[in-house]
TIDOBA-220217 format. One record per residue (C-alpha): x, y, z; residue in one letter; residue number from 1. Coordinates in Angstrom, 2 decimals, m for minus. Example, Ala and Ser with C-alpha at 12.3 -4.5 7.8 and 13.67 -1.06 7.14 Angstrom:
! residues 2
+---------+---------+---------+---------+------+
:      xx :      yy :      zz : lumdren : mimi :
+---------+---------+---------+---------+------+
:   12.30 :   m4.50 :    7.80 :       a :    1 :
:   13.67 :   m1.06 :    7.14 :       s :    2 :
+---------+---------+---------+---------+------+
***
This chain:
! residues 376
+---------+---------+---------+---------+------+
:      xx :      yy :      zz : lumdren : mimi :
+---------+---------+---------+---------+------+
: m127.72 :   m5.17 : m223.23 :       x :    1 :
: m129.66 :   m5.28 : m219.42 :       x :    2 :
: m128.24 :   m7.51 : m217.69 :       x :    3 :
: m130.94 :   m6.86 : m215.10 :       x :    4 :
: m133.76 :   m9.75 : m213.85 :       x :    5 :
: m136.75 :   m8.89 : m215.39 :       x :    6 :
: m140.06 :  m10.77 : m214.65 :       x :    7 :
: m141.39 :   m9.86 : m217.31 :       x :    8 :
: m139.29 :  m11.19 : m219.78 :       x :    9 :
: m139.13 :  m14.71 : m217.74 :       x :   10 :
: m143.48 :  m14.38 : m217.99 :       x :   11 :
: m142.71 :  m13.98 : m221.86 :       x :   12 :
: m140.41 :  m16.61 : m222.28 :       x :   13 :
: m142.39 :  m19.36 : m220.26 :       x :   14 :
: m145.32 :  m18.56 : m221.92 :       x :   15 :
: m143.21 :  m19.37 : m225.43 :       x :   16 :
: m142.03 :  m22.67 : m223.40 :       x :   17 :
: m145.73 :  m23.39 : m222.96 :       x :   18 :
: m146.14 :  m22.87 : m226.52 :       x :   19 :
: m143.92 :  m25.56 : m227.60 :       x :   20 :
: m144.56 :  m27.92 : m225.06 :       x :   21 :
: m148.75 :  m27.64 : m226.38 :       x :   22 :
: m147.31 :  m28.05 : m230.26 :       x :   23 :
: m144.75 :  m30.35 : m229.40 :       x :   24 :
: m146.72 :  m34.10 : m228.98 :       x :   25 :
: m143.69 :  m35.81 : m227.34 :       x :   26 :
: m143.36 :  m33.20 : m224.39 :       x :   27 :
: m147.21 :  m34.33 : m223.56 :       x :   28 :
: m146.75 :  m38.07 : m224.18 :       x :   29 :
: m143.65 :  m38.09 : m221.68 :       x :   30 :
: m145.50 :  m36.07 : m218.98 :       x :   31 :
: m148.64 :  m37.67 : m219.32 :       x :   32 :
: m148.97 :  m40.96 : m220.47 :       x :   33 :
: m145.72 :  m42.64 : m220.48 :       x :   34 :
: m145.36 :  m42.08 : m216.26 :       x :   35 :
: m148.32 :  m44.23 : m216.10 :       x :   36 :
: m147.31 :  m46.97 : m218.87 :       x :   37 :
: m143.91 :  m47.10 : m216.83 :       x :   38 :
: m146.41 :  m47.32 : m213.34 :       x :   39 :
: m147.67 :  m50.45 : m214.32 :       x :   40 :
: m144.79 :  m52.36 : m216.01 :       x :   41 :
: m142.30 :  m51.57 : m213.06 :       x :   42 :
: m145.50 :  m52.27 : m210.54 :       x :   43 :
: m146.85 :  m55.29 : m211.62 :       x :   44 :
: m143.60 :  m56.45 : m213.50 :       x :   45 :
: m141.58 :  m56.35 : m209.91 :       x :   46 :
: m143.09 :  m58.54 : m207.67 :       x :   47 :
: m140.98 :  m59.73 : m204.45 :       x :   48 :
: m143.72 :  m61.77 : m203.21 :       x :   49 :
: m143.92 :  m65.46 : m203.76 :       x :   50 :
: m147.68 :  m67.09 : m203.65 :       x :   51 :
: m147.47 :  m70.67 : m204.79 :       x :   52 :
: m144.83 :  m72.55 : m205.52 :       x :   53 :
: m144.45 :  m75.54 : m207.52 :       x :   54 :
: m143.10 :  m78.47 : m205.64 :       x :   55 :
: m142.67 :  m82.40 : m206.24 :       x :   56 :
: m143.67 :  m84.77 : m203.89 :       x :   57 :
: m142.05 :  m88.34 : m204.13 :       x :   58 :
: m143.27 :  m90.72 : m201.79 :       x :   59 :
: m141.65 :  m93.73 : m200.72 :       x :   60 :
: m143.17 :  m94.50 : m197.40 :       x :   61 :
: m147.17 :  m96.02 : m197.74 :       x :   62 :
: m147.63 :  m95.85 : m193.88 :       x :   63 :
: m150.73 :  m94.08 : m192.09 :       x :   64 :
: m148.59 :  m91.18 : m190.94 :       x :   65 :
: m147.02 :  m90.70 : m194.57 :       x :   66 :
: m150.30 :  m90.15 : m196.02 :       x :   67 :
: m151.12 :  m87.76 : m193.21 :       x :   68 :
: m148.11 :  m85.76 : m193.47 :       x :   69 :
: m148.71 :  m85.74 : m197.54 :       x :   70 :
: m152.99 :  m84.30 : m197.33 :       x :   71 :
: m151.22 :  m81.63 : m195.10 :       x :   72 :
: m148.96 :  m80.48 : m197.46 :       x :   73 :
: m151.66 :  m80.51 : m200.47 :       x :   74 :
: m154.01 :  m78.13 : m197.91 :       x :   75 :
: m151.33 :  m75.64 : m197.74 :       x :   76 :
: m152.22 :  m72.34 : m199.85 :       x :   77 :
: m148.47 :  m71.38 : m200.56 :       x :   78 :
: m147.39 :  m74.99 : m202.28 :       x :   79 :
: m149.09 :  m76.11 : m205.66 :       x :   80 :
: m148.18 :  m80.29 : m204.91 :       x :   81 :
: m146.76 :  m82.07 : m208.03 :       x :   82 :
: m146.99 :  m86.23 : m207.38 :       x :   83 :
: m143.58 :  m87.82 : m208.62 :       x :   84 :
: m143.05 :  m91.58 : m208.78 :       x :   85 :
: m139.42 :  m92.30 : m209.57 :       x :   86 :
: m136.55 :  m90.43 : m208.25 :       x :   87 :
: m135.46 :  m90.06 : m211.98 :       x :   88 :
: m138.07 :  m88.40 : m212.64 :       x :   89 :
: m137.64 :  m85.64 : m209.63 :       x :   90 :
: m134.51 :  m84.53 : m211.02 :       x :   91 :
: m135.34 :  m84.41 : m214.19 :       x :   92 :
: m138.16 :  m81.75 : m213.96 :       x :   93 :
: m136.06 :  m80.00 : m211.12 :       x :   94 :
: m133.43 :  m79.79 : m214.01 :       x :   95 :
: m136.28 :  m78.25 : m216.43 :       x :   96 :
: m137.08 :  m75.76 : m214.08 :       x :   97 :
: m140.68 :  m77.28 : m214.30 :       x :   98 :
: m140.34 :  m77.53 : m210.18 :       x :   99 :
: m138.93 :  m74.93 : m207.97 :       x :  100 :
: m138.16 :  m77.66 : m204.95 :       x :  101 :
: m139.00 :  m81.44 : m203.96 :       x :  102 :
: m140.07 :  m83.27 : m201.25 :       x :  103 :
: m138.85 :  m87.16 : m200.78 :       x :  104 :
: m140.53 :  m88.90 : m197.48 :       x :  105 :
: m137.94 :  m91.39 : m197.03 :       x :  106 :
: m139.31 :  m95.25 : m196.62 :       x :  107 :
: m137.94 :  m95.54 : m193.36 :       x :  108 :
: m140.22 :  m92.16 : m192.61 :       x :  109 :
: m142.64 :  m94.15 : m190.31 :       x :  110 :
: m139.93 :  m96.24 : m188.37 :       x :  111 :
: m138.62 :  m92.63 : m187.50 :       x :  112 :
: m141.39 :  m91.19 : m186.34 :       x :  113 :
: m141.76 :  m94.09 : m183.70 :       x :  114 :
: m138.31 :  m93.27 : m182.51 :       x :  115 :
: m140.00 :  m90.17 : m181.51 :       x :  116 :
: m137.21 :  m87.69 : m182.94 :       x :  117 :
: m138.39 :  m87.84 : m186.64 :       x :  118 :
: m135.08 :  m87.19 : m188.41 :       x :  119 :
: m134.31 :  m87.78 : m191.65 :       x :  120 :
: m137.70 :  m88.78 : m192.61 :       x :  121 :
: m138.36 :  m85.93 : m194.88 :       x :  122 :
: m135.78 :  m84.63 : m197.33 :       x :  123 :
: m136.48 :  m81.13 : m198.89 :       x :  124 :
: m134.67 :  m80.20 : m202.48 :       x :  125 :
: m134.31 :  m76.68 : m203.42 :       x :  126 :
: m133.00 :  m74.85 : m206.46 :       x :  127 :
: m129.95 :  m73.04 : m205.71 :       x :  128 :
: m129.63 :  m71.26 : m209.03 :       x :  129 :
: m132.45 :  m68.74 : m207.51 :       x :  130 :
: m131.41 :  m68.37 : m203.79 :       x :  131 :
: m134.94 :  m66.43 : m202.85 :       x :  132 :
: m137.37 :  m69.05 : m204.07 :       x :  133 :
: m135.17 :  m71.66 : m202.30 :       x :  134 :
: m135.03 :  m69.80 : m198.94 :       x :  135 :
: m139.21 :  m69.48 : m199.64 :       x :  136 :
: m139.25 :  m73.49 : m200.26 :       x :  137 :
: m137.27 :  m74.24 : m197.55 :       x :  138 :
: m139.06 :  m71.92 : m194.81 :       x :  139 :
: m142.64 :  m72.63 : m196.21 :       x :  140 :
: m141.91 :  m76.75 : m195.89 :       x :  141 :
: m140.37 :  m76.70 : m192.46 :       x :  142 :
: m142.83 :  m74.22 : m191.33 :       x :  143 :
: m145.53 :  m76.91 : m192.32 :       x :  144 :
: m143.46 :  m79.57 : m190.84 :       x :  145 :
: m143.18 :  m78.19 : m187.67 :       x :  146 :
: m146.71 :  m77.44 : m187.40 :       x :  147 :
: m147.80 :  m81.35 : m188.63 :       x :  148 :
: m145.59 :  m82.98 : m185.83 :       x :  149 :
: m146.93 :  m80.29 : m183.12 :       x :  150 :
: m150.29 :  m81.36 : m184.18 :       x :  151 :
: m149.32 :  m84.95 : m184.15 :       x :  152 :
: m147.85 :  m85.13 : m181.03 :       x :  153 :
: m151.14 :  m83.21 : m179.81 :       x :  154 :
: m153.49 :  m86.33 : m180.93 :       x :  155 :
: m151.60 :  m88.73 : m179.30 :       x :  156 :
: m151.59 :  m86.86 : m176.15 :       x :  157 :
: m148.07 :  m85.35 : m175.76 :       x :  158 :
: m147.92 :  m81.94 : m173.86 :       x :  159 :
: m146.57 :  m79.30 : m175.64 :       x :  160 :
: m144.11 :  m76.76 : m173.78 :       x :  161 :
: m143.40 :  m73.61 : m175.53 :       x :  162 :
: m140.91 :  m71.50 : m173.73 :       x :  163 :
: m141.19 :  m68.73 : m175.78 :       x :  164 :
: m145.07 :  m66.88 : m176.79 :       x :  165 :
: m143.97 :  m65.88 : m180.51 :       x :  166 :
: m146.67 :  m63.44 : m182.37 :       x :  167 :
: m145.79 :  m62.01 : m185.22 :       x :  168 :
: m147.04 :  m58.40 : m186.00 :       x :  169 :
: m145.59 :  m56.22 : m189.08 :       x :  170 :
: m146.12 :  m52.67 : m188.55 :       x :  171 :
: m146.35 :  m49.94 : m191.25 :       x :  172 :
: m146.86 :  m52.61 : m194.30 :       x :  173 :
: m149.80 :  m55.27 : m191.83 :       x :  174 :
: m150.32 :  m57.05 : m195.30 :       x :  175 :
: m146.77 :  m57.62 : m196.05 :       x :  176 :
: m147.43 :  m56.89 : m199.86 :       x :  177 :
: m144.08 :  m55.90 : m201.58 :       x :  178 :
: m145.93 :  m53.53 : m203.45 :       x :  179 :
: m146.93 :  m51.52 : m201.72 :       x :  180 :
: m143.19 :  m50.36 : m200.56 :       x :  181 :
: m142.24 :  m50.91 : m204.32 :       x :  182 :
: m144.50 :  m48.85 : m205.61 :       x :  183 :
: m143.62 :  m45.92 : m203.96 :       x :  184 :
: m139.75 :  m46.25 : m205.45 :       x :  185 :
: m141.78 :  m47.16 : m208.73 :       x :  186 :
: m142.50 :  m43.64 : m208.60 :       x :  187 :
: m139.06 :  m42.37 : m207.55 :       x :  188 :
: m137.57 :  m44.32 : m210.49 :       x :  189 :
: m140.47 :  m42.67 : m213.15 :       x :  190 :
: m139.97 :  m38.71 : m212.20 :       x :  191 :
: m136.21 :  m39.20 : m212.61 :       x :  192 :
: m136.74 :  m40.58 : m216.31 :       x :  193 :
: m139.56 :  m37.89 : m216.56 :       x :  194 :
: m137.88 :  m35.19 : m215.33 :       x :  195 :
: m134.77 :  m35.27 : m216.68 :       x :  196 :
: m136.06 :  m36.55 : m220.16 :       x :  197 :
: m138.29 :  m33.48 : m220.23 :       x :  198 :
: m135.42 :  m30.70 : m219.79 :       x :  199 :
: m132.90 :  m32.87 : m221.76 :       x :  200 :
: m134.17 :  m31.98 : m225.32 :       x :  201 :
: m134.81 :  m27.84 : m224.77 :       x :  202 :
: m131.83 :  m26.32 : m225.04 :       x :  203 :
: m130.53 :  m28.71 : m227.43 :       x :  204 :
: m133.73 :  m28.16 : m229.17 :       x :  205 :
: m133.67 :  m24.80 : m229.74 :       x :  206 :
: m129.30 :  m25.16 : m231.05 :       x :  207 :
: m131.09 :  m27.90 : m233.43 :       x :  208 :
: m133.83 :  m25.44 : m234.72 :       x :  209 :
: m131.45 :  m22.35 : m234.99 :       x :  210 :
: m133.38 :  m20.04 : m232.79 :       x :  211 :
: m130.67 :  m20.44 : m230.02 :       x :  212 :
: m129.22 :  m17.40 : m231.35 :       x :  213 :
: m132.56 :  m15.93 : m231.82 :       x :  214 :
: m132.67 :  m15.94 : m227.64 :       x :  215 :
: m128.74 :  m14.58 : m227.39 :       x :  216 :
: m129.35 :  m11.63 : m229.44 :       x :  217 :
: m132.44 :  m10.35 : m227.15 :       x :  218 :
: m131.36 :   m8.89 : m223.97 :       x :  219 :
: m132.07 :  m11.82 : m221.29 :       x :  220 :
: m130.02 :  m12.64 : m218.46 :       x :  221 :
: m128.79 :  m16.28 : m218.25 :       x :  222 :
: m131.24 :  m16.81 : m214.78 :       x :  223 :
: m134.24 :  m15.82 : m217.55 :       x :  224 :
: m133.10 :  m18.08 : m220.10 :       x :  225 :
: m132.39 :  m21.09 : m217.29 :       x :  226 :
: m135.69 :  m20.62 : m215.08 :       x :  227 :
: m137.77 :  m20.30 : m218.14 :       x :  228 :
: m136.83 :  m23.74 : m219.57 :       x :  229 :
: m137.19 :  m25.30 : m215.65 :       x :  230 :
: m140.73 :  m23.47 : m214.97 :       x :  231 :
: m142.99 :  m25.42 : m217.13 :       x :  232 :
: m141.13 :  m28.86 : m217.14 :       x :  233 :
: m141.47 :  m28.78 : m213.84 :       x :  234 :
: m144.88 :  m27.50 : m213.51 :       x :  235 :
: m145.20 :  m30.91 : m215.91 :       x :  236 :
: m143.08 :  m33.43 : m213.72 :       x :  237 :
: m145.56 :  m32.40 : m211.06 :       x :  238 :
: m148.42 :  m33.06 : m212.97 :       x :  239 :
: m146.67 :  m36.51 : m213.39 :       x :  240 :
: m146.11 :  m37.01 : m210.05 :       x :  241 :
: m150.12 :  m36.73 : m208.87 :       x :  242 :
: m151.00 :  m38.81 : m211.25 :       x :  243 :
: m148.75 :  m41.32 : m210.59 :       x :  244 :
: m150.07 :  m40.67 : m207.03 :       x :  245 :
: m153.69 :  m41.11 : m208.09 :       x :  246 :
: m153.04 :  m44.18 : m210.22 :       x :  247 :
: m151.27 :  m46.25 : m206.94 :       x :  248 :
: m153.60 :  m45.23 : m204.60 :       x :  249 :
: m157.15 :  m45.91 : m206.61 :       x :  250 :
: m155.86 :  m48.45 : m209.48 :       x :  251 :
: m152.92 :  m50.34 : m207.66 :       x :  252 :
: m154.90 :  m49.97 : m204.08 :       x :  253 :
: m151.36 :  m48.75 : m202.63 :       x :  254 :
: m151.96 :  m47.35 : m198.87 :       x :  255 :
: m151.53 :  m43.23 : m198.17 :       x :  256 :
: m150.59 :  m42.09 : m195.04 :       x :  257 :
: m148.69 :  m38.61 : m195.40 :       x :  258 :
: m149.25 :  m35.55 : m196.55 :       x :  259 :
: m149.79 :  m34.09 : m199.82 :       x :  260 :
: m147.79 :  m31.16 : m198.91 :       x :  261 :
: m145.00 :  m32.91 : m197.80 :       x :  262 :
: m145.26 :  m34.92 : m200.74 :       x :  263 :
: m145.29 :  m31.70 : m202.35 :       x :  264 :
: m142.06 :  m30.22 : m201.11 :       x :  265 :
: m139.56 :  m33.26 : m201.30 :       x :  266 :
: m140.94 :  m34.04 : m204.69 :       x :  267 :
: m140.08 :  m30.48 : m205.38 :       x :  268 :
: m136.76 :  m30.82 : m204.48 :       x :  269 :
: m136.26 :  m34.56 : m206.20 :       x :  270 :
: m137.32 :  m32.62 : m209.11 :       x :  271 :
: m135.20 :  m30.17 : m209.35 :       x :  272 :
: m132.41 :  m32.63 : m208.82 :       x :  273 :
: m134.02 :  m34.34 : m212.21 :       x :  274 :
: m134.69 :  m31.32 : m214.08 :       x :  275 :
: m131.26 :  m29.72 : m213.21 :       x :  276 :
: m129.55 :  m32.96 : m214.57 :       x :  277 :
: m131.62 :  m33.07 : m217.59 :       x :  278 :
: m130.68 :  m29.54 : m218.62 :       x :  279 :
: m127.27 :  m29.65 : m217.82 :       x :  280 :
: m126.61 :  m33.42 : m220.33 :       x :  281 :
: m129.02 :  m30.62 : m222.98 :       x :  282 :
: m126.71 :  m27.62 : m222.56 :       x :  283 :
: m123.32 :  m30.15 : m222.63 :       x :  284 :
: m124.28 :  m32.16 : m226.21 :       x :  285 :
: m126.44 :  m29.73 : m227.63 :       x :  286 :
: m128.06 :  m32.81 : m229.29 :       x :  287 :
: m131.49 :  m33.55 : m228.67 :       x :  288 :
: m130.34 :  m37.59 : m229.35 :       x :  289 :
: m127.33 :  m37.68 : m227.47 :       x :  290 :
: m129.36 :  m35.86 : m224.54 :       x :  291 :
: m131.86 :  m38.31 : m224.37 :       x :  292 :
: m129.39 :  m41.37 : m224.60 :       x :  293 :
: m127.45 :  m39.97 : m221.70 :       x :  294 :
: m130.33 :  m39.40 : m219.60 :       x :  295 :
: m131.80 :  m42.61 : m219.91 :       x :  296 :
: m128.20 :  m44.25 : m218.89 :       x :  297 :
: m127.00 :  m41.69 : m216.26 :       x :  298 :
: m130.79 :  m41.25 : m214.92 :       x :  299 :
: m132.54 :  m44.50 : m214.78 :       x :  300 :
: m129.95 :  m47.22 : m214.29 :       x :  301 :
: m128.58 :  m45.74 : m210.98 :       x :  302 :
: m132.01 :  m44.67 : m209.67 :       x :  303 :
: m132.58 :  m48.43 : m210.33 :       x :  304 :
: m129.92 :  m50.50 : m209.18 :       x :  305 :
: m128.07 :  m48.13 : m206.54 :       x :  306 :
: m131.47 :  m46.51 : m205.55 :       x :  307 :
: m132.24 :  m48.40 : m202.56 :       x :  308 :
: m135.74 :  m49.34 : m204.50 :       x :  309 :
: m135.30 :  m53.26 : m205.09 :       x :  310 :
: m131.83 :  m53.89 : m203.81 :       x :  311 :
: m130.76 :  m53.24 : m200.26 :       x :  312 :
: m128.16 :  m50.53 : m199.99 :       x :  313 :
: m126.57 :  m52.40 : m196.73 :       x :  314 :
: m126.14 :  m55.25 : m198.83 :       x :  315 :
: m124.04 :  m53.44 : m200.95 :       x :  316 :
: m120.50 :  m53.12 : m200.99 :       x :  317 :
: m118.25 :  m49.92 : m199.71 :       x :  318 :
: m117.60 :  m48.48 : m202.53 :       x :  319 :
: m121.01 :  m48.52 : m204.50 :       x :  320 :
: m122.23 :  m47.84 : m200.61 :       x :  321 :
: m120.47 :  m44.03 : m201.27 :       x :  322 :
: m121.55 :  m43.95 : m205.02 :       x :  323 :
: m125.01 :  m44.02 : m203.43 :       x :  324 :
: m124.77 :  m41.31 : m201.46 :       x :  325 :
: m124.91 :  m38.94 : m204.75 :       x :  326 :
: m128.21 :  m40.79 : m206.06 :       x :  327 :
: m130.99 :  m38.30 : m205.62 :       x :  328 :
: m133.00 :  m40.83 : m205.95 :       x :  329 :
: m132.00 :  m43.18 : m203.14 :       x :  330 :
: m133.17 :  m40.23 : m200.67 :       x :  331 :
: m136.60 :  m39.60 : m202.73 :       x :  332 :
: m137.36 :  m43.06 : m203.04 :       x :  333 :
: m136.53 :  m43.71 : m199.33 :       x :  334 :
: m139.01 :  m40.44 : m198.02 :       x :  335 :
: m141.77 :  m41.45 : m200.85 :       x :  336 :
: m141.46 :  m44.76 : m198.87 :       x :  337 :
: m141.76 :  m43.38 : m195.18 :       x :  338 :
: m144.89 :  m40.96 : m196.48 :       x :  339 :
: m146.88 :  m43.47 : m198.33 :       x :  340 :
: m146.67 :  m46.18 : m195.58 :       x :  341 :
: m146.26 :  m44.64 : m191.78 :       x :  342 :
: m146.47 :  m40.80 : m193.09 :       x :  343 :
: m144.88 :  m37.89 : m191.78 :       x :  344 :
: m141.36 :  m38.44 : m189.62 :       x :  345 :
: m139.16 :  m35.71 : m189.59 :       x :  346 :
: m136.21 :  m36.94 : m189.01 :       x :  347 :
: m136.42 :  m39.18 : m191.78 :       x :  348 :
: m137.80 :  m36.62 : m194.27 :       x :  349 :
: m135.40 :  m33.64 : m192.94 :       x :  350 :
: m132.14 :  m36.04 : m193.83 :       x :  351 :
: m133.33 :  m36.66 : m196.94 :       x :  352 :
: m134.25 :  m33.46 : m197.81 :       x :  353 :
: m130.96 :  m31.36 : m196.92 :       x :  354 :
: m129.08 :  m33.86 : m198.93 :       x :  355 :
: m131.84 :  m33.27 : m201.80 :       x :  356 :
: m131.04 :  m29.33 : m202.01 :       x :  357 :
: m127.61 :  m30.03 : m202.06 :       x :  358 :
: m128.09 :  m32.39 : m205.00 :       x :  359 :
: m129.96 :  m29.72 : m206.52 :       x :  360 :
: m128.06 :  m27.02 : m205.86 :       x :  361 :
: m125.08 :  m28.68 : m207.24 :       x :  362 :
: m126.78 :  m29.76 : m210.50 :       x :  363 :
: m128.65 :  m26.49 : m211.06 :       x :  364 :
: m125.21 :  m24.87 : m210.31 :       x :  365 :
: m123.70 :  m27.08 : m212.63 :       x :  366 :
: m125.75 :  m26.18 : m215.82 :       x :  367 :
: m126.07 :  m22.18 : m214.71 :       x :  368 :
: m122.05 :  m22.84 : m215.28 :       x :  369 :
: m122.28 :  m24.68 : m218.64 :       x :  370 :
: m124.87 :  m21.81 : m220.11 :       x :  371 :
: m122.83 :  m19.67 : m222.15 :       x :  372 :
: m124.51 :  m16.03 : m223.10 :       x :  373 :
: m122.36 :  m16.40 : m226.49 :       x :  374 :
: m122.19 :  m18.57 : m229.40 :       x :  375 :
: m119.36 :  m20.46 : m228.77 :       x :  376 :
+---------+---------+---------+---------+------+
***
């Protein structure tokens, strides 16, 4: 038996690969279409920006300046203004969820403005059941507030003093549309189900079918028999990748920057960090089920939660902060990121991509360990 590499024999048994894959519907469903189904549920479905936002309005002051402050609040794009007349009322929609905060201007709201401090006049109600949205409420009201008594105390003559010249300017993301940095980890998130779904059924496929032993009896080396079922999946997952690219860039109107080689090589390396993971959960069950089970829970739910993608690694604690550190997908995400929105910076991209071949290496390693040349 040679136990030499032959190229040859890896030609012959990626071209059989290729074979399958072409009679084999699922292979093309889960390269081709399903990246793009998952593209737009994740995409659209994930959505950290808040537009308008419900709010009550319960008014118990009829004064000049009351009705002022209340035509402001109904001009404002970001608040959708929801009349209330009794404070029974308020809380019982609040309770409903049919409001996501409430304004109350106070009947003594006049009297306090001709004190000329203004407090307590207005009282803002939030729903602290969903922190975010009453953060949003709370910053979007006073931000209006602010801007209503500068403008008042502009009519009636009062100079305004501002110390401070603040002008806000966001860099790298000018629109400040979450999806176009969640899109990107969208991405990440896909080729790690795609990926490592694709090389999780072969092996186990072919101990299913019975021509496992078909492969053992011919005289290929263990590197032929590994390389040839990582060749074409990944020659797939990159396929998947540029359309995914295609689809956020033209459909989702996602912003470009980089390069499409360096998009190229880390993807190349994420991928074999999927692929290699994939075919090692195949080579361990030997069951095309159990392999895709395990890949869904040991692929997607870290890449999701621990990724970096939609919650903030600092935020996390200690521990899972070191459990991310082993999460291919927290360094793909996080250079998929940097390309698509400010585009090449190296040292960004060379961090993430030495612990990427590492990740790799381990996982390829890993499987070239598990592969047995006998049938045991």
């Amino acid at each position: 038996m040679s136990k030499e590499f032959s190229i040859r024999r890896l030609r012959a048994l990626c071209k059989k690969e290729m074979f399958q894959i072409v009679r084999d519907p699922s292979s093309i469903m889960i390269a081709f279409i399903l990246p793009v189904i998952l593209l737009f549920m994740m995409g659209y479905a994930i959505n950290l920006d808040t537009s308008v936002i419900r709010v009550g309005i319960l008014v118990q002051d009829n004064g000049s300046s009351a009705q002022n402050f209340v035509r402001t609040l109904q001009a404002s794009p970001t608040i959708d203004l929801h009349p209330i007349l009794a404070q029974e009322d308020l809380l019982a929609e609040m309770s409903n969820k049919k409001l996501r905060g409430a304004i109350v201007i106070q009947n003594d709201f006049s009297t306090k403005l001709l004190q000329g401090n203004g407090e307590g006049a207005v009282q803002v109600i939030t729903d602290g059941a969903e922190p975010n949205t009453a953060n949003f409420v709370t910053a979007y009201i006073n931000g209006i507030w602010q801007s209503w008594r500068m403008a008042e105390k502009m009519e009636k003559g009062v100079v305004q003093t501002t110390p401070i010249d603040v002008r806000i300017r966001s860099w790298y993301n000018p629109s400040t549309i979450s999806r176009n940095f969640l899109i990107p980890g969208t991405i990440a998130i896909v080729l790690t189900v795609i990926g490592a779904m694709l090389t999780s059924m072969v092996v186990a496929r072919e101990w299913e079918r019975g021509t496992m032993e078909a492969l053992l009896a011919t005289p290929i080396t263990k590197l032929e028999l590994l390389l040839s079922k990582t060749i074409p999946y990944y020659i797939l997952s990159l396929v998947a990748m540029f359309l995914c690219l295609i689809v956020a860039v033209t459909i989702m109107d996602v912003p470009f920057r980089g390069s499409l080689m360096v998009l190229w090589a880390t993807s190349t390396l994420f991928l074999g960090c999927a692929l290699g993971l994939g075919l090692f959960l195949s080579t361990a069950t030997r069951s095309q089920f159990n392999a895709a089970s395990i890949t869904l829970i040991a692929g997607f739910l870290p890449s999701m939660i621990m990724g970096g993608i939609v919650f903030e690694i600092q935020s996390m604690s200690g521990a899972l902060k070191l459990i991310t550190l082993i999460i291919p997908a927290r360094y793909y995400a996080n250079s998929l990121q940097t390309i698509f929105q400010t585009g090449s910076v190296p040292s960004i991209l060379w961090t993430n991509a030495m612990a990427l071949t590492l990740l790799m290496v381990f996982w390829l390693a890993l499987t070239a360990k598990k592969t047995k040349r006998t049938l045991e």
